[in-house]
N, C-alpha and C positions, 0 to 999 in steps of 0.2 A: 551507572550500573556496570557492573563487572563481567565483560565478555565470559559466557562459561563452553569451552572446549567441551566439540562433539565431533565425534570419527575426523581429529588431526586439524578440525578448526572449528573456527568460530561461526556461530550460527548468524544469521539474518535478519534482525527483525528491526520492529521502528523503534526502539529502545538501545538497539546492541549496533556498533559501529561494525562495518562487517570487515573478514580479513584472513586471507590465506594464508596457514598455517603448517607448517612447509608444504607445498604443492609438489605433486611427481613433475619431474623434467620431461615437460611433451611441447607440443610445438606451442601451445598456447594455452595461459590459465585465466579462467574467466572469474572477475569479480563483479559486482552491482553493475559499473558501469561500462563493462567489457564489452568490446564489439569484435565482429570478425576481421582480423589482418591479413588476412590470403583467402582469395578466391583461385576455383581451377581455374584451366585454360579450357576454353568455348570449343577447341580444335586440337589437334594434333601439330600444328603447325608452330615452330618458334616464338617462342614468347621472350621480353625480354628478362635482365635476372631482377627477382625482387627482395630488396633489402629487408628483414621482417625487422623492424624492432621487436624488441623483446620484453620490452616495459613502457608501451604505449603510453597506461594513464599508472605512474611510479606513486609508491606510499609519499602522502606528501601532509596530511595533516592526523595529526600523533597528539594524544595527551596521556598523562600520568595521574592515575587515578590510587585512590586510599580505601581500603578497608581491612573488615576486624574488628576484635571483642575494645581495641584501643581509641577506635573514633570515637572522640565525644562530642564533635560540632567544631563550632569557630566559624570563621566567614567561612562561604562560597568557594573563595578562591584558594585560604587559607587552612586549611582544618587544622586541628585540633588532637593529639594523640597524647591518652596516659601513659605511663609509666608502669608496668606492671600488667599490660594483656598484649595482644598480640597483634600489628601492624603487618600489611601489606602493600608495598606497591607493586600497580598493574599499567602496562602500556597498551593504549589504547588506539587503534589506528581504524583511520576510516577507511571508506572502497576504492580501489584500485585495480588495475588489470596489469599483473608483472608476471614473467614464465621464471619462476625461479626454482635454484633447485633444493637452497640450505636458507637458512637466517643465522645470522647470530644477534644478539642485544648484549650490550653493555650499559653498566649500570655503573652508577658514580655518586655516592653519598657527599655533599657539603663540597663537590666543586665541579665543574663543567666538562662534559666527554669532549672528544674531539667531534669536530664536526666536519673534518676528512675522508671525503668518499672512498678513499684509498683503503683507510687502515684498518685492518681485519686482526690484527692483535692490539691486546690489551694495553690501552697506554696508563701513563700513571695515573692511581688513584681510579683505575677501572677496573671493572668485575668481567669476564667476557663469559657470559653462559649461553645456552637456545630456550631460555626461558623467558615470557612475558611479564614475571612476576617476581617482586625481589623481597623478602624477607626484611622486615624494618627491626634493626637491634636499638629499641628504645633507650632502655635501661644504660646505654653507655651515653647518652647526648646532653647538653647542657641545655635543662630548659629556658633557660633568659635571653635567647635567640631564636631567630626562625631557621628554619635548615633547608636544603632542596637536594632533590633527586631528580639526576637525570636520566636520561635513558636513551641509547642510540642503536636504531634497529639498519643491519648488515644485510643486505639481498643478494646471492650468488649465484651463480649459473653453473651449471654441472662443472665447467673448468674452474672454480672457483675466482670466474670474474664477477667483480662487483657491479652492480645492477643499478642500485639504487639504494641511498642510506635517508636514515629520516632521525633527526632527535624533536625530543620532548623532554620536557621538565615540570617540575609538580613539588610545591614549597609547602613545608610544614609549621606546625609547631609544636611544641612540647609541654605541656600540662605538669607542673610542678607538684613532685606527691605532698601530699599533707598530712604527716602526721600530729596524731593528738592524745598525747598523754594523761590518764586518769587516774584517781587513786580511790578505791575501797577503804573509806577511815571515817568513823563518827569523830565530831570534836566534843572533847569533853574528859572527865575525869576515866580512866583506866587503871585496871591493878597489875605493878609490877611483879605480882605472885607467879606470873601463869606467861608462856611465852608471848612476844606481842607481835601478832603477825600484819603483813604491810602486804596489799594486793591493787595489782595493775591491770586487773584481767579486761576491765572496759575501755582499755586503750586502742587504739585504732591504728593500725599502720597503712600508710598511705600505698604502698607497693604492693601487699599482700592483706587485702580488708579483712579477711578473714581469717590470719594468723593467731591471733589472740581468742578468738574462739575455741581454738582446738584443745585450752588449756579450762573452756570452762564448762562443759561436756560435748559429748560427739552429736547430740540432737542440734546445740547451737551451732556446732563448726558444719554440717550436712547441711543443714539451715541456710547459712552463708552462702556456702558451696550452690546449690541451688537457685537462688537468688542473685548470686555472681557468675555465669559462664565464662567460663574461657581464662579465668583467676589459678594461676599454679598451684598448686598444692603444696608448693614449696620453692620459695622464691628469697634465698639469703636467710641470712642472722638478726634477732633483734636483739638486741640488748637492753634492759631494763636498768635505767639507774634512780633509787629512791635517795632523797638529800631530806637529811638531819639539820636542826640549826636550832641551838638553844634561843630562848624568849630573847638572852641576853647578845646576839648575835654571834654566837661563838661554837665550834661545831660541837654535836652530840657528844658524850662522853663515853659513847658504848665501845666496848672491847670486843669486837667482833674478830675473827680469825682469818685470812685471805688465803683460800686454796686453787684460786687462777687466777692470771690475767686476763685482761678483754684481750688482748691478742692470742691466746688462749682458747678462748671461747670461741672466738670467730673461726678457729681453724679445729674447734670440735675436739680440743685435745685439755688434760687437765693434768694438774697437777695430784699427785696421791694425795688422796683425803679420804678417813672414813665416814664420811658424811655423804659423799656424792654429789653433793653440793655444790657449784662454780660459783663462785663469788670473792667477790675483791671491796676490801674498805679500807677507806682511805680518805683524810682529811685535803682540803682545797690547797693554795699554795697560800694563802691568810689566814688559814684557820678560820674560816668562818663556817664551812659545811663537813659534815660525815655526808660522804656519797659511798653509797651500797649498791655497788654492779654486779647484776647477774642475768642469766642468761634463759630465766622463765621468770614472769610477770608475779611471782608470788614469792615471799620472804620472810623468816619467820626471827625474830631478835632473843634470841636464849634469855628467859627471866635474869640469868646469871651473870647477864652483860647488860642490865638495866641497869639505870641510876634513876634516883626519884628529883625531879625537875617536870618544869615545862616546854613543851617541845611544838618543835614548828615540820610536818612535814610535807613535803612533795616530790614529783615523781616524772622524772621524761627517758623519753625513748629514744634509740637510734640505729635506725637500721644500720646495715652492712655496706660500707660504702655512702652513707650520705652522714651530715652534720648531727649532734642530738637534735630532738626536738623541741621547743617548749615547756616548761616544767607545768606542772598542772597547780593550780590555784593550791596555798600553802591550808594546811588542817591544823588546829589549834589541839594539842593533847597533853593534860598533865598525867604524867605515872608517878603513882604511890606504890613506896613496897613495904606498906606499915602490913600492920598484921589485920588492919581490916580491909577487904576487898571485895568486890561480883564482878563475875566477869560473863558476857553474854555470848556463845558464837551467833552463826547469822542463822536465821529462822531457812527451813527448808519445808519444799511441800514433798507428800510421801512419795506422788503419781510423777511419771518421767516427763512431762510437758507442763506446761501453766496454764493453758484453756481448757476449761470446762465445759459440760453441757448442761444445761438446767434439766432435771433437777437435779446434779450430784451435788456425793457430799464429798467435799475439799477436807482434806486431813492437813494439818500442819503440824510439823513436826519440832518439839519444843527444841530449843538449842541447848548445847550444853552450857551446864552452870558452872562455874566455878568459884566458890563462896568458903569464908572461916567458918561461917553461921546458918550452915544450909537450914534448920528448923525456923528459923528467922523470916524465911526470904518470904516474900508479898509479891503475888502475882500480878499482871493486869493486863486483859488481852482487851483488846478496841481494834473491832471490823468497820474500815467507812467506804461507803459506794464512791462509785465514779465522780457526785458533786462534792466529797469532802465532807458528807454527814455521818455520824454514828449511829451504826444499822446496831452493833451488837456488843454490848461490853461483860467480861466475865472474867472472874478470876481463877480459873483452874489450874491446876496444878498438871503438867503432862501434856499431852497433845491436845491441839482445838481440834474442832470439828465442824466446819460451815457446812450448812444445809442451802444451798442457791434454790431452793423453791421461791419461786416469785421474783428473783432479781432477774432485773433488764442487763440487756448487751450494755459492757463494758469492763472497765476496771478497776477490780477491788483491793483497798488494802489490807493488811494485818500486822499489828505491832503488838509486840509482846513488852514489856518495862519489868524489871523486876529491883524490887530496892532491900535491902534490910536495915535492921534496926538503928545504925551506924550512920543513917543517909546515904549510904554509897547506889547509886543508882546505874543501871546497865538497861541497855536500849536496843531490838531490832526490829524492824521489819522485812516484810516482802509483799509483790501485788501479786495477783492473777486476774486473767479473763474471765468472761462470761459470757456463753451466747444462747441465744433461744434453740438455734440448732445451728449444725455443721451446713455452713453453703452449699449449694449446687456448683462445681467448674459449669463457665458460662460460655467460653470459647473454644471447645475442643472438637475436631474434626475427626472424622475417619474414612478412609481410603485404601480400594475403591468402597465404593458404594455396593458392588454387585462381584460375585466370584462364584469361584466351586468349594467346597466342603474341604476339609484340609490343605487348602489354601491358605495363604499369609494377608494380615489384613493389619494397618495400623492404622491407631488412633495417636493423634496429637493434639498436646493439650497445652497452656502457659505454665509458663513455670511461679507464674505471678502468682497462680494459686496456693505454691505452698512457703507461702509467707506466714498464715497460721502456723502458729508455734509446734512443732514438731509435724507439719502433716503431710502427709504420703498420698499418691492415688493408689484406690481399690477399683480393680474391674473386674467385672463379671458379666456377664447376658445372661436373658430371661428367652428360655425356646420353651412355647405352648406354655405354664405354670412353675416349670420349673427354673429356680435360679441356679449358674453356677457361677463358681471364683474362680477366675484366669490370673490373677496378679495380684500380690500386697506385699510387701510395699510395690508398686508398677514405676515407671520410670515417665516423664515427660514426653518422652517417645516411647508409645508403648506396641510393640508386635504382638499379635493373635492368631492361634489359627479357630476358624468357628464352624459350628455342624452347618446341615443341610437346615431351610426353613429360613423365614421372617425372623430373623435375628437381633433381638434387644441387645443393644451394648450400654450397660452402665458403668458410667463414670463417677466415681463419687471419690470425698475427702474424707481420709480417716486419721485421729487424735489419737497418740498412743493410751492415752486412758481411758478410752470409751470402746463398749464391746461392738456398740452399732455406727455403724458407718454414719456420713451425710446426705443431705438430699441429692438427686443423682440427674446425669444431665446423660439425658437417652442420646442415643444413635443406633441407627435401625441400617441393617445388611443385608441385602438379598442373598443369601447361599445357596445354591444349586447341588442335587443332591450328584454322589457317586455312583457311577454304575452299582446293579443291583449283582452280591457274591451271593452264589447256593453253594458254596462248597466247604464246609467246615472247616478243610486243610488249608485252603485258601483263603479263608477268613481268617483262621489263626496266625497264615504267615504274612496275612498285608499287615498286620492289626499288632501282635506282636512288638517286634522292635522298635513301637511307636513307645512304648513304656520302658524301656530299657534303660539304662542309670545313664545314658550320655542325652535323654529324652529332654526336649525344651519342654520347662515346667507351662511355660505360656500355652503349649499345645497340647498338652494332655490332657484336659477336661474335654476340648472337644476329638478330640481322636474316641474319647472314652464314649462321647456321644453320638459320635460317625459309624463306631463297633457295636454300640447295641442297636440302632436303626438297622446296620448290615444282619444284626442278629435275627431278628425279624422273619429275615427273608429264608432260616433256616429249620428246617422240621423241627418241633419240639424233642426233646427226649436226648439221647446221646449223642445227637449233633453239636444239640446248641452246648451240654453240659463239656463235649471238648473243645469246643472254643473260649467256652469261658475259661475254662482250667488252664487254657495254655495261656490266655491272655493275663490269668491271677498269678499264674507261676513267672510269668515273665515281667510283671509287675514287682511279684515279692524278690526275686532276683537282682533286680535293678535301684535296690534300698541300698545307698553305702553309706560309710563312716562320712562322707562328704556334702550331705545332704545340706540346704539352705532349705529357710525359712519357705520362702515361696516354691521351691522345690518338693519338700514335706509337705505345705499345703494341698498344692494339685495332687500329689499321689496319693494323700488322704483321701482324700475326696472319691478317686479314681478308684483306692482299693472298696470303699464306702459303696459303691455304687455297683462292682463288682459281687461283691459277696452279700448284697441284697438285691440282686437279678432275679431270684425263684430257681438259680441252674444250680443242681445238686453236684459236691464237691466231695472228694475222697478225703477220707481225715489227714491223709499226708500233705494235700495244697492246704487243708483247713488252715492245718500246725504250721504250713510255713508261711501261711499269710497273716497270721495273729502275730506272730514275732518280727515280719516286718512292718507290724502296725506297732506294734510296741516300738520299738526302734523309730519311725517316724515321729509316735505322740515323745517321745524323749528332745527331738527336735522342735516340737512344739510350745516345749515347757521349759526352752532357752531360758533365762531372762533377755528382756527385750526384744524377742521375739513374740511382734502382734498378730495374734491371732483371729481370724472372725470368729461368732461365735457358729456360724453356720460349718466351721470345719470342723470344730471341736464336737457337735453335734454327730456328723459324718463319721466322725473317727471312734466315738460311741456307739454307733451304731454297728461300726466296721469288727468293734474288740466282742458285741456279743454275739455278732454271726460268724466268727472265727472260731467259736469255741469248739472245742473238740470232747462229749461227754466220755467223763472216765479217764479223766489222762490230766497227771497232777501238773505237766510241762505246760500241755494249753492253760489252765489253771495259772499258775504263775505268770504265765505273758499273758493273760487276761488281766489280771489282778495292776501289775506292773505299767500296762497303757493305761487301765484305768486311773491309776495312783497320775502318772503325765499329765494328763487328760485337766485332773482336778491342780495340778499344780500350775498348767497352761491356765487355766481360770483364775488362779489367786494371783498372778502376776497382773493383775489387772485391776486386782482389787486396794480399797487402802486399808490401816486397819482399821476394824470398828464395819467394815461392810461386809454381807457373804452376798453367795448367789448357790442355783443349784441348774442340775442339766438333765433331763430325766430323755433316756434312753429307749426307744422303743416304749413297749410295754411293760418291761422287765427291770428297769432299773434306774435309779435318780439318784444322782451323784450331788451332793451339795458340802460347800466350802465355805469358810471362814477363816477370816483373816484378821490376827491382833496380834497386842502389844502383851507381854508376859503379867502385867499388873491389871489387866482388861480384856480378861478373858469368859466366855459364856458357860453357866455352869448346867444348861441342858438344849440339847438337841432333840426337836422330834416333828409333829404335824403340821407346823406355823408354815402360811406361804413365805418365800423369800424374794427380796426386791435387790435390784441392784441397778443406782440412776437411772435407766428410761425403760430398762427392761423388767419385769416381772414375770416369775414363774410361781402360780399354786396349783399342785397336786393333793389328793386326798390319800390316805395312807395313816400304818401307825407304828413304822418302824422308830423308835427314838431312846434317845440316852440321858441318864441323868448323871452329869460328871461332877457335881456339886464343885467343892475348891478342890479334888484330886487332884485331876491334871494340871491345874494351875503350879498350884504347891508342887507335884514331880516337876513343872518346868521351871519353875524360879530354883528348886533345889539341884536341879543340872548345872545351874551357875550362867544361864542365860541374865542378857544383861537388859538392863530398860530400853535398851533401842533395837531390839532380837524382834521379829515378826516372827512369830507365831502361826501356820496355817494347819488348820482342821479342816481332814476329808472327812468326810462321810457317806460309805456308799448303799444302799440299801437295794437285792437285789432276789428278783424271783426265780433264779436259778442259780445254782451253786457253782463254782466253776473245781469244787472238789466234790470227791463222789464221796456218798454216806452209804455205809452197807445196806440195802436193804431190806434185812431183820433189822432192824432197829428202825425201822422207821411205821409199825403197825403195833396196833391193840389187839390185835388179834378180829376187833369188828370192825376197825378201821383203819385207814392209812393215813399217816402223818404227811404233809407236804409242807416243808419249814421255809422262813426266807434264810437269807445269810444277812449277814449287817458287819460292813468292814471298819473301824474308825482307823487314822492314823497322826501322830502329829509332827509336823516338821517343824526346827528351829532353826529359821537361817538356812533352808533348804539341806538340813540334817536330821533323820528320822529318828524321832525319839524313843527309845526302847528301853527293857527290865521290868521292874515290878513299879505300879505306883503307888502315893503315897498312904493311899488308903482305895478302898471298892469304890467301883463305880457301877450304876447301874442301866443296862441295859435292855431294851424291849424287841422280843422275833417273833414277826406276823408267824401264825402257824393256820393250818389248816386242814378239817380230817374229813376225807371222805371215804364213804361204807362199803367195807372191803365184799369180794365178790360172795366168800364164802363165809359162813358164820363157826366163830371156835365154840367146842362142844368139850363139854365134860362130863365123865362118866358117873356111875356111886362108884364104881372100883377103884379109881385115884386117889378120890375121898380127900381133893387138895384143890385148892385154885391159885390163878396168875394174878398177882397183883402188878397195874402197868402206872411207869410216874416217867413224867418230859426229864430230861437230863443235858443241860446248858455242856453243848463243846466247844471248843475256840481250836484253830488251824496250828498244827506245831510245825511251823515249816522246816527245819533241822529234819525232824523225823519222818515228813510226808504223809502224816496223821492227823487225824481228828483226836482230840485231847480232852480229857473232861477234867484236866489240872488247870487251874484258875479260874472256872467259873461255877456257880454254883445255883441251881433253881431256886430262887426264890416262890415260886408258885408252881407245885409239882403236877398237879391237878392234869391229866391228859383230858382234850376234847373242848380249848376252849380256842380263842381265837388269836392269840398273844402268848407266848411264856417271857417274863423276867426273871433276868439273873444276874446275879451279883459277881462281877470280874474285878480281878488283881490285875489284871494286863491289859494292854493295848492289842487289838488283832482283828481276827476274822471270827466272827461268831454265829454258830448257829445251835438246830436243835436238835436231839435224836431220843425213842425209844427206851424205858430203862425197865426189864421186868424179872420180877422175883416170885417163886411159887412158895406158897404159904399154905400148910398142913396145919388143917384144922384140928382141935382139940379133941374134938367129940366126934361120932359117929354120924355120917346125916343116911337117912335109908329112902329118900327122894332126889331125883336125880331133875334135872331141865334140860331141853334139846338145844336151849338159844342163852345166849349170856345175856347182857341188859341192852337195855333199847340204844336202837342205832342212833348216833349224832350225824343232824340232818347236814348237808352237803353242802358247803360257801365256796367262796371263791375268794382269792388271794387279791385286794386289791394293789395297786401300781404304790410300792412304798414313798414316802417323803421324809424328809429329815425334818427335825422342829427346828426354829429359831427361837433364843432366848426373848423373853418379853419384855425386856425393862426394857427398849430402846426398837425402833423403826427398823435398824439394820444390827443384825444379830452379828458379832464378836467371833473370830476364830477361821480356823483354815483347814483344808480336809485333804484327805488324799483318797486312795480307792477303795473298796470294797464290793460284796459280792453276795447277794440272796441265791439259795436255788434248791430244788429238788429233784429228786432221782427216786425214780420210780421201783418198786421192785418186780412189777410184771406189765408187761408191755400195754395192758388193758386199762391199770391205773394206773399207768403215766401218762398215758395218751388222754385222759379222764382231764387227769389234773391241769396238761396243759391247754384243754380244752377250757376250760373254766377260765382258767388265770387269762386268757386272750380275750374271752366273752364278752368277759367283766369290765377288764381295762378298755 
């Protein structure tokens, strides 16, 4: 074990060899087995003089010790050190009693220090430092020898006389990297029509294991990274070289073009090319091989440098600085460039990881074809479990779709074959996981155990755990019922700070395709609470710059939970309401252009929790804290940014208590987080699945996610599932888009591999204000939803007119206005009242009755449809005309017709299409709502709509 330096030495104990490290020059320094060298004198009386040594018991037994990411073992005496991580040697000395007043240590790689008590300079082939510990440069040594280090420790006394010198030495060896060269290639017949690409991505470099990853995505190379500590990031050149060799032994005949040399490459410089390209070809010195050098694992042979033969190939590596490696086992391939051909690329899964949870559904994504005879081509898809049997065979045309209900933990394949009529056949597969759920981490600590409230607390966990394919820890704690999120992705060392209270710490594994975490491995915290603030001012200012944009996102859930405990402690009314304000203003201030995912998370959450406190807010913090929720959910709706669904939840609830009534700016950044919000949930999804998210009381957001030829032709009351989670609400906001939108998206020039996502938001308050004359019968008041659809292509929003109407359904509801409308004989006219379909003109900042049309004029029932040309925001208003009777009436009445009795607006839902378990499509935002026209029956309306829900 490796002495570790505390206050200038080494500490004591029955493991650690003890050792003074420099000592102040005084008359004596004590080590383990130091005794006293000078006694007073008993008297006053002459004594004689006494000689003090000055190094009684002198350093006299030294070893030289090893570590670092580089030990791999070996004997005892001998270790063991790779190539490619990080070595130390350390000198080791046991206890001694010397009065010195410097050290020096010299160190000597591969050959003998002096071991002359005299010499305080460097002699040859010595390093002279005051360090215990020498840096081991592996990477230059020959591993087919053992090496040694020595080490000679220097003792001196304030005049810089030598004291006492001690060597030690400590032999190693060298662990030779292994590289192993692979090659991505079916053997078999291929068509020289179509480029022929050659891929070395599963090759292994012995120095850098992880180098070849970072070419096959950033989940595999983080992967690595994780799995390997202490592995550089960047460690030299590889060079990739693939070898040609016809059946007949004679090299390839391809006519490739050389735009560098490997000297070249290795010095990161090229030659001008429009290709960009580095590579070099060039035949062996016997013509027996085409070798293809280049300087990324992947290579693609221009059709137009084919020749039609049988061909032998394979593929080795060579780092920078050592010999190639190994060529990888030769692959058998004939290329034809007749005029019939199939060509397959490799099969892809939709979701950014390959572990699933039961029950999802696995999308696999067709490869592309490239065929003379596409009407021809004959599908054939075969799913086999973990023992090699066929679970499911089908021949569809386009994407699969595995349903893992019911499959056991393991690993599934899928192979697609495709042939035509010609017999040319083309071949891929791919596997995935499966598990019954996401583990619990089973070794993870946290420390201390017991603290104060905004305090720092870490948990450490194995990194062993995120060996699952893409997964990250999520933490959070559970204080009293409620959960929060402190981290996602968290780090293997993760820092917290946590409120006052019995404190759950959950630890859990999250898969970027899954919206629920795994099962969770508790640690419990005692946190002691803060002194108790009564001061508003001083609430605002402890509390404050706790949320500020330089704020650790780790600490701001509980800060946020430390500030409403402190809140507590402050009178109700316009205390508490300026401490929240100053807390939400210094929140929304502290939004930048710079935000990270786990950044965005917390302060979601944060402003979430904020602006549903019950502390009433001036519309000026409303309006700036809606736009920096907008702004956050923009963050959220990265791609490849995971999201929980508990944030996304937060962040909905955060955009409809931001609202500000009457004001088309909140409207817009309402609208716009919502749109995030649903794009944050389609990133989750594959096609062919939605989900929805229902909001408060007020609002359910639901998403759909597809492929341009597999899209859903109605949205409305169906529950929606998505893998383990399910949400059904009751409600009857819904659209029937029959093939409109489809047909508008295939005539945009979307291509068959475009996703497709539909929002749809259905909502019981408007975030645009409708006049209120138009919204009465004159014996009743209208209170309409809104219903937003929108559709994205490739995360681009689709807009103009569509192909054709589509139609639409808005919860409506009328209750009996306070006073009743009267008509006289002297008018001798009446009002005739009919619902009038608007949609949002955002250009104008208007309500619009251009593109939609009622289909059922009828006022006073519980729904109007209408028939829309556009994508948008839709809702209902009021339409009345007076109509002058023919004839004379000489009867007059005090009341118009009977009042329509009073309902309540239930919480809207979006439908899912029926053909299929998980409905098709992808959604973005939208918005229900009513506006009252006298404070009696709005307060009415929203009394009901809460009741109810």
């Amino acid at each position: 074990m490796i002495p570790v330096p505390q206050d200038g030495k080494f500490t004591n104990n029955s493991d650690i060899p003890w050792i003074l490290f420099p000592a102040i020059p005084t008359l004596t320094s004590i080590g383990p087995t130091a005794t006293s060298t000078l006694s007073p004198s008993a008297s006053a009386t002459a004594t004689p003089v006494v000689v003090v040594n000055p190094c009684p018991v002198p350093p006299q037994n030294g070893a030289v010790l090893f570590s670092g990411s580089a030990l791999q073992g070996g004997s005892s005496s001998v270790p063991t050190l790779s190539i490619g991580g990080g070595a130390v040697a350390s000198l080791s000395i046991s206890g001694y009693t010397c009065n010195f007043a410097k050290v020096y240590v010299f160190w000597s790689l591969d050959s003998l220090v002096s071991a002359s008590i005299s010499n305080v300079s460097a002699q040859t082939g010595e390093i002279r430092t005051q360090l215990f510990s020498y840096p081991i440069q592996i990477g230059t040594l020959d591993p087919s020898v053992n090496h040694t280090i020595s080490s000679r420790a220097v003792y001196l006394d304030a005049s810089d006389r030598v004291l006492s010198t001690l060597v030690a030495t400590g032999s190693f060896g060298v662990l030779a990297p292994s590289f192993t060269a692979a090659l991505t290639l079916q053997p078999g017949i291929v068509s020289g029509a179509l480029d022929f690409s050659l891929d070395a991505t599963p090759s292994v470099d012995g120095i850098d294991v992880c180098y070849f990853k970072k070419f096959v995505s950033t989940t595999a190379y983080n992967t690595c990274q994780n799995l390997n500590p202490g592995i550089s990031a960047y460690i030299g050149i590889v060079l990739v070289r693939f070898k040609c060799q016809t059946i007949n032994g004679t090299a390839c005949p391809f006519n490739i073009p050389t735009t560098a040399t490997p000297d070249q490459m290795w010095n990161r410089s090229r030659n001008t090319n429009t290709s960009f390209i580095a590579v070099q070809a060039a035949n062996d010195t016997g013509g027996t091989f085409l070798t293809i050098t280049t300087d990324v694992p992947t290579f693609k042979i221009p059709r137009s440098a084919l020749v039609d033969g049988s061909y032998l190939f394979s593929v080795a590596i060579q780092h920078q600085g050592y010999g190639a490696s190994t060529g990888s086992p030769p692959v058998s391939v004939i290329i034809k460039t007749t005029q019939y051909y199939i060509s397959l690329a490799p099969l892809t899964l939709y979701a950014p990881a390959t572990t699933y949870i039961v029950p999802a559904v696995v999308t696999i994504v067709q490869s592309v074809i490239a065929t003379d005879l596409p009407a021809n081509v004959i599908y054939s898809w075969v799913v086999t479990n973990p023992a090699g049997t066929t679970l499911r065979s089908a021949a569809t045309k386009g994407n699969l779709k595995v349903d893992t209900t019911g499959f056991t933990d393991g690993t599934y394949t899928v192979a697609l074959t495709v042939t035509d009529t010609h017999g040319n056949l083309a071949k891929s597969t791919l596997s995935f996981a499966v598990l019954a759920t996401i583990p619990a981490p089973t070794a993870c600590s946290l420390s201390p155990a017991q603290g104060q409230e905004l305090s720092t607390f870490t948990v450490t966990c194995p990194r062993a755990d995120l060996q699952l394919d893409g997964a990250s820890y999520f933490y959070s704690y559970l204080l009293g019922s409620v959960y929060t999120t402190v981290a996602y992705p968290g780090a293997a060392v993760q820092t917290m700070v946590l409120p006052a209270g019995l404190v759950s710490v959950y630890v859990q594994l999250y898969l970027p395709n899954n919206l629920v975490p795994g099962l969770p491995q508790i640690l419990v915290a005692n946190v002691t609470v803060l002194p108790a603030i009564t001061s508003s001012t001083e609430l605002s200012s402890t509390y404050a710059g706790k949320f500020s944009a330089t704020a650790d996102p780790a600490a701001i859930a509980a800060s946020m939970d430390s500030f409403k405990t402190q809140l507590a402690n402050l009178p109700p009314g316009s205390a508490t309401n300026q401490a929240v304000a100053a807390v939400a203003d210094s929140l929304s201030a502290g939004v930048t252009a710079n935000e990270t995912s786990s950044s965005a998370i917390a302060k979601t959450a944060a402003m979430a929790s904020l602006l549903t406190s019950g502390a009433t807010l001036s519309d000026d913090s409303k309006k700036q804290a809606g736009v920096a929720v907008s702004h956050l959910c923009a963050f959220l709706a990265q791609p490849g940014a995971q999201v929980p669904l508990s944030t996304l939840q937060a962040a909905g609830n955060a955009i409809i208590s931001s609202a500000v009534a009457n004001s088309t700016s909140s409207g817009d950044a309402q609208l716009n987080a919502l749109q995030f919000v649903g794009q944050a949930l389609a990133n989750s999804l594959s096609p062919g699945q939605n989900t929805s998210l229902a909001i408060g009381n007020a609002s359910l957001l639901g998403v759909y996610s597809n492929n341009p030829a597999d899209m859903p032709t109605s949205l409305g009351t169906t529950g929606s599932v998505l893998q383990r989670r399910s949400v059904s609400t009751t409600g009857n906001c819904a659209a029937n888009l029959g093939a409109s939108v489809q047909n508008t998206v295939l005539a945009s020039g979307a291509s068959s591999g475009s996703v497709v996502n539909i929002q749809s938001n259905c909502m019981a308050t408007t975030p645009y204000a409708i006049d209120p004359s138009l919204l009465t019968t004159g014996i009743s008041t209208l209170t309409p939803s809104v219903l937003t659809l929108s559709v994205m292509i490739d995360n681009v929003a689709m807009t103009g007119q569509l192909s054709s109407n589509i139609s639409v359904t808005i919860p409506t509801t009328y209750t009996a206005s306070a006073l009743l409308h009267r008509r006289t004989l002297i008018e001798r006219r009446s009002t005739v009242y009919s619902t009038q379909c608007i949609v949002w003109d955002s250009t104008a900042g208007s309500w619009s009755s251009t593109g939609c049309t009622a289909t059922s004029p009828a006022t006073g029932g519980s729904s109007t449809t209408c028939s829309c040309s556009v994508i948008g925001t839709y809702s209902v208003q009021i339409l009345s005309r007076v109509v002058v009777p023919s004839s004379t009436t000489t009867t007059s009445t005090s009341t118009a017709t009977s009042t329509p009795t009073a309902t309540s607006t239930p919480t809207p839902t979006p439908v899912v299409s029926g053909n299929s378990g998980i409905s098709k499509g992808a959604i973005a935002g939208a918005v229900i709502g009513s506006v009252a026209g006298a404070a009696i029956i709005g307060g009415a309306a929203f009394y009901l709509i809460k009741v109810r829900a």
